[in-house]
Structure formats: structure tokens, C-alpha cells
N, C-alpha and C positions, 0 to 999 in steps of 0.2 A: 744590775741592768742586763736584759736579754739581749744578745745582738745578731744579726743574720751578716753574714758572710756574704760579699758582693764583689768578689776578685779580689786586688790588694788591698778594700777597705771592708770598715765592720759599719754598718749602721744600726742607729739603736731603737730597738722594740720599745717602744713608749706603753704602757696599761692607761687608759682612760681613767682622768680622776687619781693618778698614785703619782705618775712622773711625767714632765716637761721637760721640752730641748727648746732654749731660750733662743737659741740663735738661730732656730728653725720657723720658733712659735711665735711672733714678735709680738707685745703686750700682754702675754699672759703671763707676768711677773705685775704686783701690782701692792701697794701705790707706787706713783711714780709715773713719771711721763714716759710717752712713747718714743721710739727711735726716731731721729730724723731721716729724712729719705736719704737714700743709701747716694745716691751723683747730686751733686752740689746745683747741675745744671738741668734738673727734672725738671724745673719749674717752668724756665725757659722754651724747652721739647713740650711739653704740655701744651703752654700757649700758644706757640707755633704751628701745633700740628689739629687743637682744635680750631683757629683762625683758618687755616687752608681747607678745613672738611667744611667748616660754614654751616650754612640750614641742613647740610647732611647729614647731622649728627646732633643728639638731642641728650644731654647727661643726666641722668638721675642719680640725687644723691640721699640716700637714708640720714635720718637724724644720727644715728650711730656709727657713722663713719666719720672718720677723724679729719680733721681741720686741710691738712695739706691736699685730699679728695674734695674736701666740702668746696671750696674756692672756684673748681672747674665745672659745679653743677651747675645744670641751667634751673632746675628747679631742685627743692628740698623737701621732706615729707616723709608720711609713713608711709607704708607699703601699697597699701590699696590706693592710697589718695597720689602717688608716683606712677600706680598703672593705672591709674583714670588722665592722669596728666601723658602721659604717653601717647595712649588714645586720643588725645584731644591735637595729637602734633601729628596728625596724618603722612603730613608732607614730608617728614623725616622719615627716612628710609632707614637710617640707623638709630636703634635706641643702645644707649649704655650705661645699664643699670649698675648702679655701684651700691651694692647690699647684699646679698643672700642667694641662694639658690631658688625657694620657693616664690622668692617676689617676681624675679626674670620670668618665670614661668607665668604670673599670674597678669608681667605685663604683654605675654605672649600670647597669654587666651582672648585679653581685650586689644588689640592691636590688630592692625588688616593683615594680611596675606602679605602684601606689597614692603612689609615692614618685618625690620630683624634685629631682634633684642639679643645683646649681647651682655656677659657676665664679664668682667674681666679674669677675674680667677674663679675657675673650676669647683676650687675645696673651698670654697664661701659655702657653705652649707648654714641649717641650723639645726642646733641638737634638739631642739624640742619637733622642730618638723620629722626629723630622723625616727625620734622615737614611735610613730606611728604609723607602720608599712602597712601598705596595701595585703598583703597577705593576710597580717595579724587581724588586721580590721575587719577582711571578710570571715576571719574564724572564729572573731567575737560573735561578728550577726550572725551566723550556726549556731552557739551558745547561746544568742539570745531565743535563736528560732526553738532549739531545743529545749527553753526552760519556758515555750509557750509563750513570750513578751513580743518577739519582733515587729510584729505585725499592731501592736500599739506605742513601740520604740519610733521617734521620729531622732537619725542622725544629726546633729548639728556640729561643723566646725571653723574653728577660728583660722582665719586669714594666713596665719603660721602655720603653714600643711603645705603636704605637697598637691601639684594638680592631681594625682591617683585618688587621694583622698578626697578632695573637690568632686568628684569625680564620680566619689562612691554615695557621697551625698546627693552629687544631684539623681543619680539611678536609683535611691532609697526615699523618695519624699522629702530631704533634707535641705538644709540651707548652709552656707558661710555666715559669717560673721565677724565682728571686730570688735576691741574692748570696748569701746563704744559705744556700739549699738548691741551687744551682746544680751541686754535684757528681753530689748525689741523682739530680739531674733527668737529667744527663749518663748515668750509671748506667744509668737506665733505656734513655736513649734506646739506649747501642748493647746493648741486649740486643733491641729493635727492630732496629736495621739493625746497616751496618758504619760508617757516615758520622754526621757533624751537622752540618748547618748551622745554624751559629749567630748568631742575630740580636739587637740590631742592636750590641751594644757589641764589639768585638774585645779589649778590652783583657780584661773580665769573664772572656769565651771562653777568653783563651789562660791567662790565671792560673790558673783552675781547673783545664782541662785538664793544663797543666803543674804546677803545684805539689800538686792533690791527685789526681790521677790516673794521672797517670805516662805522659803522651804525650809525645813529644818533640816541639821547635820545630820539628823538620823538618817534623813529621808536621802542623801546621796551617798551613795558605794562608788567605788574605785575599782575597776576593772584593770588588775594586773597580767600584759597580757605575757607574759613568762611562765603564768601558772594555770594548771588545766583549768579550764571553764573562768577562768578570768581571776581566779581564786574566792569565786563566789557562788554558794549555793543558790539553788531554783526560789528557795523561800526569797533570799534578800536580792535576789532580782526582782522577784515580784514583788514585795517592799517597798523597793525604791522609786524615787521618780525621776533621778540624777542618776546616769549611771557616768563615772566622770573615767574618761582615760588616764593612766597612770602614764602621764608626760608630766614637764616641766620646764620652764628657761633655767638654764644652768646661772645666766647672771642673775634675774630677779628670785629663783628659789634660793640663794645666799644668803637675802635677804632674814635676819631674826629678830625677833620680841626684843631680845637686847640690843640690839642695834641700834631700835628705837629708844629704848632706856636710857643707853646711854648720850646719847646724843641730849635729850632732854637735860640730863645731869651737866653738861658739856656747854650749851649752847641757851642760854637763857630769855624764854620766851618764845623759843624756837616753833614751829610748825613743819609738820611733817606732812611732806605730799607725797604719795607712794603709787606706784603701776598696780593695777589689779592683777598683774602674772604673779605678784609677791604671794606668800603666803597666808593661807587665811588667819592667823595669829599674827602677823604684822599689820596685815590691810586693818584690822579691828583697832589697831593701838594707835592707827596714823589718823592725820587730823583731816585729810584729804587726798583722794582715791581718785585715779583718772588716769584714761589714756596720755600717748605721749603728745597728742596735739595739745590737749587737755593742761599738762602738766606745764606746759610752754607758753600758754593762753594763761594763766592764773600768776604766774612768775613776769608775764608783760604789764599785768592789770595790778599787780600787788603795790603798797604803798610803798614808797623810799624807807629804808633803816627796817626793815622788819627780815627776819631770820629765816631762813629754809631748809630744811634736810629733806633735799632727794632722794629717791629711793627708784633708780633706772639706771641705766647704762650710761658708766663716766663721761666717755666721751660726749655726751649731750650735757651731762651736768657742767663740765667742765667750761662747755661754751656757753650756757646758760649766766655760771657765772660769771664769766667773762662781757656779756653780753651786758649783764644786769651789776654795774659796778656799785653802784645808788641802795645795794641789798645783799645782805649776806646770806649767798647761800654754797653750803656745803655737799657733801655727798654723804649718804645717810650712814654706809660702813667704812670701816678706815680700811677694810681687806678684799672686797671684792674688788674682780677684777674687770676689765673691757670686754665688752664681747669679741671672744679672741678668732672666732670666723667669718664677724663683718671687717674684723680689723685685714682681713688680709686681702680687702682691697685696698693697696696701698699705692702711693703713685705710681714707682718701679710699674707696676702691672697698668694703669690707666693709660701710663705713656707708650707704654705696649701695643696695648692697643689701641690706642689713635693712629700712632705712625703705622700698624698694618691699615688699618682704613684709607691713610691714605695713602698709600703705596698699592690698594685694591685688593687687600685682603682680609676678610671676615673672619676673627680667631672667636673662638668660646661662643658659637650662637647655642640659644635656648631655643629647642622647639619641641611644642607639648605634639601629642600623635592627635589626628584628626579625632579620633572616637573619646578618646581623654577629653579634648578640648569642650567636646558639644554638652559631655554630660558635666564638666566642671562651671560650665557657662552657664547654666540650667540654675545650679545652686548660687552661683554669683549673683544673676537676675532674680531669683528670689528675695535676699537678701535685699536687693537695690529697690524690690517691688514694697519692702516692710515702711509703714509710715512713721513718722518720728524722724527721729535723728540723723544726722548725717552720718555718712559709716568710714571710721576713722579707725586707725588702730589704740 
């Protein structure tokens, strides 16, 4: 292990994907439950301190955030459907979004002026948003421009991005989207061109395309953007009709064909509902595909005594089956882990930031820049303008 020198202590060089600091990282050891909140009396400051802000303060809590958060939300949900619900709370002057970096952002674009979303912790990031910078993205559309496609390329990307990205979509004819409505959105797009680039998830891209569309595997390429020209020749640009960003969810691409396998062998009778972010070799073997509203809607509706292997983020499975005692249901791998950057809003940090609120001080505000905001807004409105389905993640 690498370490860097910082006076009398060493800290340690962690590699992405090779090593973890447990005591840094909390829930990315897995299976196995999460830590409990570090002061016995967080519970207590929590209640207290949202009771004295009142209508001040408005809490969002993602499905993927762990139970000791969940309890303090005012409402629950996925990302888009938490910044529509934000929007819909004018009068709260404080939002405090407990999920992600990209969501805060995205409830900062729909939200007035008058209003200020907060993150509680900073490093809530997502790796799959990560993998698709604004930089890269405009160097792909030069590759595309230069292999002659751009100008029949319509952008499209999924609600897991950042606003830059939102941003470059709505400046390029393109739209947002969610797992969701992701066909919808697809639909539109080639009545626009002949192409999409689709950002940032490949796995979302190609299931959709392929299972509700009727594209075939040939017909979508994977634009690596590590390698020159996306590591795609001019011909299989012009090929394609998909051209799919090389991202991923690091929880749902763990997801494998055996996982499903074996759970079948395991669990008798069983039923697999899986995320469309999973891989296109898992989504093909699972018996039912869908967003997380989706997945949570079908597990309320399902008969008493019948079996489930989920395939999403523990934390939801976990309360699902807690929730659902009348039904057995599992989590689809015995090894993947939490999502370990929603997990770090944890209460320590929630209680944090209530007691500034109300002692009259705003920690971790998210705010997109005005020229971001108009042209991310642009692609939002598009998405919302597409008929059919509600747009969920």
C-alpha cells in the first residue's frame, strides 16, 4: 500500500477497484450490515433539530439510502421523481437532498432561485456520473463530427449525469431520460436523426435498445473514451445506430449470468427482477426488468409466499424485504456491495447539517452556474414534453 506523508502521520493511497479503508469507506465490505451511527444520541439531534427548522426544511431521501436517513425524509424516491417533489415545495427555502451529487444538482435546476439544495456530504458522488466529463463528451462529438455522423447523431442521456452533461444535450438537440421512459426518449430521438449517442450508462443503452426496440447488438458500438476516436473506426460509426458511452453502475454492472444461475438452483421457483443498469447477459436471463419505482410497484402487487431475487442496490432490497415479510425475497448476489457513495450520507452528516440550518448556517449548497442551468433545463423539458410514461428512474 502507497502512502503519502502528512507530518507525523502516513495516509493511505487507496487504487480504485484494488484496495479499501474500511474504517474510512463504511459499507463497502459486504455482505453484512452496515455500521451503526457512530453517537448513540443522533437520533435524538436529528428530531430535534428537524422539529425547530419546521416548513424550513424539506428532506429528500433516495431509495438507496440506508434506513437510519430514510426515517428523517419527508418524502422518498428516485432521483428525478425527489426533484420534481422539491419543486413542488416552493415554500421551503431549504431542500436537503440525501443521495448523490448529480441528483442535488438536478433538484437545483428545477427549483426557484429563492430555494437552496443542499448535499450533506460533498464525496456523495456517482461513479457512473463520473465516468462521463464534459470534456470527453465534447471530444467524442469532434470524432463524431469528423467521421461525418454528428449532424445525424441526436445526444441522449440518462438522469445519472451531471448537469454539464444535461447541458451538452440540451445545446445538441438532445434530451434526458430515465430507465423508464428510456425507450420513449430513444423514439423520439431517431425521429430527430439517424444515430444516438448515448450517455453515460452502456448497459441502460443497449437493453433498451435491444429488448424494447428492436436494434440489433451489431447495430450498437461502445465508444471508449480513453482511446483515440472513441476506439472506433469511421466505417463502424457510420454502422451504427447506438453509439453507447463506455460507463457503468459499479453496483448493478456486478451483477452476472451466474448470479442469476445460481440463485435459481438456490431458491425454488424463484423470480428474478432485475435494474435495466445490470448487464445485457443478466437483464436477458431475469424474468422481470424495470426501474426502481418499477421494482418496488411489482414486490407491493406480488402474491403472499412467492420468491424474489433482486437485482439493485441492498439497501433497498434489504427494506423491501423487510417491508414485504408475506414474501421471500433475497438479493440476487451474495457479494455485491452497497452503493458505497450514497451510503455516505449517513446521519453523523444529516445531523450536521440540520443543527447548521439552524443555528443560520448553509453547509454543502449545490449550485448549477446560470448558462449550465438553461441549457440542462432545455433537455429536462424535452424529456417531460415525450408522451407516454411517466419518467422515473
Amino acid at each position: 500500500m502507497t502512502t503519502i506523508a502528512d507530518g507525523p502521520k502516513s495516509l493511505p493511497l487507496l487504487f480504485l477497484g484494488r484496495d479499501t479503508d474500511p474504517h474510512s469507506e463504511r459499507g463497502v465490505e459486504c455482505p453484512g450490515a452496515l455500521p451503526p451511527a457512530s453517537d448513540p444520541d443522533l437520533v435524538e439531534r436529528a428530531t430535534k433539530a428537524k422539529a425547530a427548522l419546521g416548513d424550513q426544511v424539506f428532506v429528500l431521501g433516495h431509495h438507496y439510502q440506508r434506513d437510519e436517513v430514510i426515517q428523517f425524509a419527508d418524502v422518498t424516491g428516485d432521483s428525478f421523481k425527489l426533484a420534481r417533489d422539491a419543486a413542488n415545495r416552493p415554500d421551503a427555502p431549504y431542500i436537503v437532498f440525501c443521495g448523490v451529487h448529480f441528483m442535488a444538482e438536478s433538484a437545483d435546476i428545477l427549483t426557484s432561485e429563492n430555494q437552496t439544495v443542499i448535499l450533506p456530504d460533498l464525496a456523495a458522488g456517482c461513479s457512473m456520473a463520473d465516468m462521463a466529463r464534459i470534456q470527453q463528451v465534447e471530444a467524442a462529438w469532434d470524432a463524431l463530427a469528423d467521421a461525418g455522423v454528428a449532424d445525424v447523431t441526436v445526444p441522449v442521456t440518462y438522469m445519472n449525469s451531471s448537469a454539464d452533461i444535461k447541458a451538452f444535450c440540451g445545446r445538441n438537440g438532445g434530451a434526458v431520460c430515465t430507465s423508464s421512459n428510456a425507450d420513449v426518449a430513444l423514439d423520439w430521438a431517431f425521429q430527430q436523426g439517424e444515430k444516438v449517442l448515448f450517455l453515460p450508462d452502456q448497459h441502460l443503452g443497449r437493453n433498451t435498445a435491444v429488448q424494447k426496440m428492436g436494434i440489433s447488438l451489431d447495430e450498437c458500438v461502445v465508444y471508449d473514451p480513453h482511446k483515440p476516436g472513441g476506439g472506433l473506426t469511421r466505417e463502424q460509426l457510420a454502422a451504427a445506430k447506438m453509439i453507447l458511452w463506455r460507463g457503468h453502475c459499479s453496483v448493478h454492472g456486478r451483477f452476472t449470468p451466474e448470479s442469476v444461475d445460481d440463485v435459481r438452483a438456490r431458491v425454488p421457483g424463484v423470480k428474478v427482477l432485475v435494474h435495466p443498469e445490470c448487464r445485457h447477459e443478466v437483464v436477458t436471463k431475469a424474468d422481470l426488468v424495470g426501474s426502481t419505482e418499477y421494482i418496488i410497484k411489482v414486490l407491493d402487487e406480488a402474491e403472499p409466499g412467492t420468491s424474489w431475487a433482486v437485482g439493485t442496490e441492498l439497501n433497498l432490497v434489504s427494506r423491501l424485504a423487510k417491508q414485504h415479510a408475506d414474501k421471500n425475497v433475497v438479493f440476487l448476489d451474495k457479494t455485491v456491495c452497497y452503493c458505497a457513495t450514497m451510503n455516505r450520507i449517513d446521519l453523523p452528516h444529516l445531523v450536521w447539517t440540520l443543527e447548521n440550518l439552524v443555528a443560520g448556517h448553509v453547509v454543502n449548497p449545490i449550485k448549477v452556474d446560470p448558462d449550465t442551468e438553461h441549457y440542462a433545463k432545455i433537455a429536462l423539458d424535452r424529456m417531460l414534453a415525450l408522451p407516454g410514461k411517466t419518467a422515473r428512474d
